[in-house]
C-alpha positions as CSV (number, residue, x, y, z in Angstrom):
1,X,78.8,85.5,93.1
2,X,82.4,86.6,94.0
3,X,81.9,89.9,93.7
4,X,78.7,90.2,95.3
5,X,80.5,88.8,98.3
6,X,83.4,91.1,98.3
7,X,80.8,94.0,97.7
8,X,78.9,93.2,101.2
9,X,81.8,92.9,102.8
10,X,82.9,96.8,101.3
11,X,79.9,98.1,102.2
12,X,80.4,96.4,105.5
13,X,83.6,98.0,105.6
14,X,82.4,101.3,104.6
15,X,79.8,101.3,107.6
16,X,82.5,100.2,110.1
17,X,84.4,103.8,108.6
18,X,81.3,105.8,108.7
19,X,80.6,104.6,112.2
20,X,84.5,105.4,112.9
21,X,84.0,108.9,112.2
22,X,80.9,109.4,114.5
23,X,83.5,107.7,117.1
24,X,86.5,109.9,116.5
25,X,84.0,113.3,116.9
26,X,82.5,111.6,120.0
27,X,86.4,110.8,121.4
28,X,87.6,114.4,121.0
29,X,84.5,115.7,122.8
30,X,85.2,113.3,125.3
31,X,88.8,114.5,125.7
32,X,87.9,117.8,125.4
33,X,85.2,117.2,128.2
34,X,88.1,115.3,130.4
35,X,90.6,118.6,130.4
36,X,88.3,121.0,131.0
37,X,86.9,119.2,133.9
38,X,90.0,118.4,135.4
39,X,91.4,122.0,135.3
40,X,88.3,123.4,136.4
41,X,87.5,120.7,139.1
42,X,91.1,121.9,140.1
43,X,90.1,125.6,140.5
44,X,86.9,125.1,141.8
45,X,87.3,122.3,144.4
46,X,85.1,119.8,143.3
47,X,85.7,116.0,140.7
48,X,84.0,116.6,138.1
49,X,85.3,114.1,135.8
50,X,85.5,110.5,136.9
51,X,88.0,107.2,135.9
52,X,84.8,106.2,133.8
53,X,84.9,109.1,131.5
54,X,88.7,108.8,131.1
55,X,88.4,105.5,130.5
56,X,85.3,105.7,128.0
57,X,88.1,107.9,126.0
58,X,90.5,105.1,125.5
59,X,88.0,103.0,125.0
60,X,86.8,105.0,122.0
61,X,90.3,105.4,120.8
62,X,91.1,101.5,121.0
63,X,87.3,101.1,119.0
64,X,88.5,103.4,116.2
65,X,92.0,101.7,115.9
66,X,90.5,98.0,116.2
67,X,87.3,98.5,113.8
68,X,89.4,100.5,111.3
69,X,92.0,98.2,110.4
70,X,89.7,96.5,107.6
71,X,88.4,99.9,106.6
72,X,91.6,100.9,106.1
73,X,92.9,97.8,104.1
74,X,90.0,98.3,101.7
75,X,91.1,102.1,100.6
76,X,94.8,101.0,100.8
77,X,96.1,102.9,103.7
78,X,98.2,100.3,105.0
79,X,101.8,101.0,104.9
80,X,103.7,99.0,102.2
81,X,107.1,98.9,102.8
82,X,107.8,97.1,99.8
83,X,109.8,99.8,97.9
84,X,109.9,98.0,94.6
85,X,106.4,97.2,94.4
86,X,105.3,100.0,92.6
87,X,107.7,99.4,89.7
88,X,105.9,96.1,89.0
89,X,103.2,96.0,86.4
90,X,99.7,96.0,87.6
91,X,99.3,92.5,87.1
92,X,102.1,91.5,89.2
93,X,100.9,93.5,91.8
94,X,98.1,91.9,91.8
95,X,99.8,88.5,92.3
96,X,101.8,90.0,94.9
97,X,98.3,91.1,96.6
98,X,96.7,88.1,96.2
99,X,100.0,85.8,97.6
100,X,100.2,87.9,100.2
101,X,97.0,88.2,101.5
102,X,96.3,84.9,101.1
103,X,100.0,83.4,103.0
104,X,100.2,86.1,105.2
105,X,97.1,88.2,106.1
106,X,94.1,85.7,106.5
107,X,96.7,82.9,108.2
108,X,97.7,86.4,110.8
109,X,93.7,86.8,111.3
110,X,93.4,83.5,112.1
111,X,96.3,83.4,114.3
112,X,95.4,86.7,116.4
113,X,91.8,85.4,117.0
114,X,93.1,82.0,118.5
115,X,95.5,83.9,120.8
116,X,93.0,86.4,121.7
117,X,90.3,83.8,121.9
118,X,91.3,82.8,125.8
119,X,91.8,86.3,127.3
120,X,88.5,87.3,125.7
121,X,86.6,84.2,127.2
122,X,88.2,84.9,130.6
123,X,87.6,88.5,130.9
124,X,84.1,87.5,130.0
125,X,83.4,84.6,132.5
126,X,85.3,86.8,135.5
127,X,83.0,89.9,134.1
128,X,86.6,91.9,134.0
129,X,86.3,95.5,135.4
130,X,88.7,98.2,135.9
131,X,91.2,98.2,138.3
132,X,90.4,101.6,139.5
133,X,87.7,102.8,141.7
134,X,84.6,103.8,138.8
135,X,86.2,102.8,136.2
136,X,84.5,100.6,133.3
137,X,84.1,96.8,132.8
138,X,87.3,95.7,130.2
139,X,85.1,92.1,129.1
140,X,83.5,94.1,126.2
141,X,86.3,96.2,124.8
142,X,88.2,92.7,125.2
143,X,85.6,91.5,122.6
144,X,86.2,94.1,120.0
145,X,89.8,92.6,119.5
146,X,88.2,89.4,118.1
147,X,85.7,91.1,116.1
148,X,88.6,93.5,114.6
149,X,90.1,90.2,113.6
150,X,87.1,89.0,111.6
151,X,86.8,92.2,109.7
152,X,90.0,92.3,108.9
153,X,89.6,88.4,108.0
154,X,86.5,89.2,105.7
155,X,88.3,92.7,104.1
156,X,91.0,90.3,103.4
157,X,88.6,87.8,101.5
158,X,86.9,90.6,99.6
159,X,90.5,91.9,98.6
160,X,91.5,88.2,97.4
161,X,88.4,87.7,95.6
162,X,89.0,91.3,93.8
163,X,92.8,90.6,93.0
164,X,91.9,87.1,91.9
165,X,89.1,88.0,89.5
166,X,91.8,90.7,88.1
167,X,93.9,87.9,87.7
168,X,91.6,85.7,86.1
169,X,90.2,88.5,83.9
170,X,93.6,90.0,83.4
171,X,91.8,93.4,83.7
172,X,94.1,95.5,86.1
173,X,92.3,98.9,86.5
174,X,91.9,100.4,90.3
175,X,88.3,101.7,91.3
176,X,88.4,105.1,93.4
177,X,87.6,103.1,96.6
178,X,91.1,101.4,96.1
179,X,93.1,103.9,96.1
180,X,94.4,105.6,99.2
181,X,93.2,108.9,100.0
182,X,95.3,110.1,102.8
């Protein structure tokens, strides 16, 4: 039952990755897009790019940053600073996982949705736009900080339910999918 759950929420992880490459293609385009129009708007006399479509591009970068960080803790690209870490045996890294994620990772998940939690459900009920002329409402990329939360939230879980199962079996091995591929 465990690990059924913690391999939904991988493969929910793995979409949120393959839709974050689709995003990162579409942000470069857009960026691309935004240069050449302003230079060219420039030489030719006329605004061809708008507020909006600078916007959208942040917007895309702040989606790929906020939707990755659970992708990114299930193929263990987060930065450990740890430096003794990997001198420990496997099973006491697992421990160290498992303490860690569960006194410091889900507790930090929890905490950043309640703080968000207000500034998301004000931006939403004053429909929260730009600040400058064209630009694009802020209420919906306001929202993707508390679902970034939950993801990271349930990639957590899956990663406590993996390291605890390790434990419990005392079987230590790291699938493919664990290990960081940077």
């Amino acid at each position: 039952m465990a690990a059924r759950l913690a391999d939904a929420i991988d493969a929910l992880a793995e979409g949120a990755g393959a839709l974050i490459r689709w995003l990162v293609l579409v942000m470069v385009l857009l960026g691309a897009f935004n240069a050449v129009a302003r230079y060219l708007g420039r030489s030719i006399g006329v605004q061809l790019s708008s507020n909006a479509f600078i916007e959208a591009q942040w917007y895309l970068f702040s989606l790929i940053f906020l939707l990755g960080a659970g992708y990114t803790l299930k193929r263990k690209g987060h930065v450990r600073v740890d430096v003794l870490y990997e001198r420990f045996s496997a099973r006491t890294r697992a421990w160290i996982d498992l303490a860690g994620t569960l006194v410091l990772l889900l507790p930090f998940c929890v905490f950043g949705v309640v703080m968000a939690w207000p500034s998301v459900r004000n931006s939403w009920s004053l429909r929260e736009g730009s600040p400058d002329p064209g630009g694009l409402p802020r209420y919906p990329i306001k929202t993707v900080i508390l679902l970034a939360f939950a993801l990271l939230f349930l990639q957590g879980v899956a990663w406590a339910l993996r390291r605890g199962d390790q434990i419990r079996r005392g079987r230590f091995e790291e699938s493919p999918d664990e290990v960081a591929t940077l």
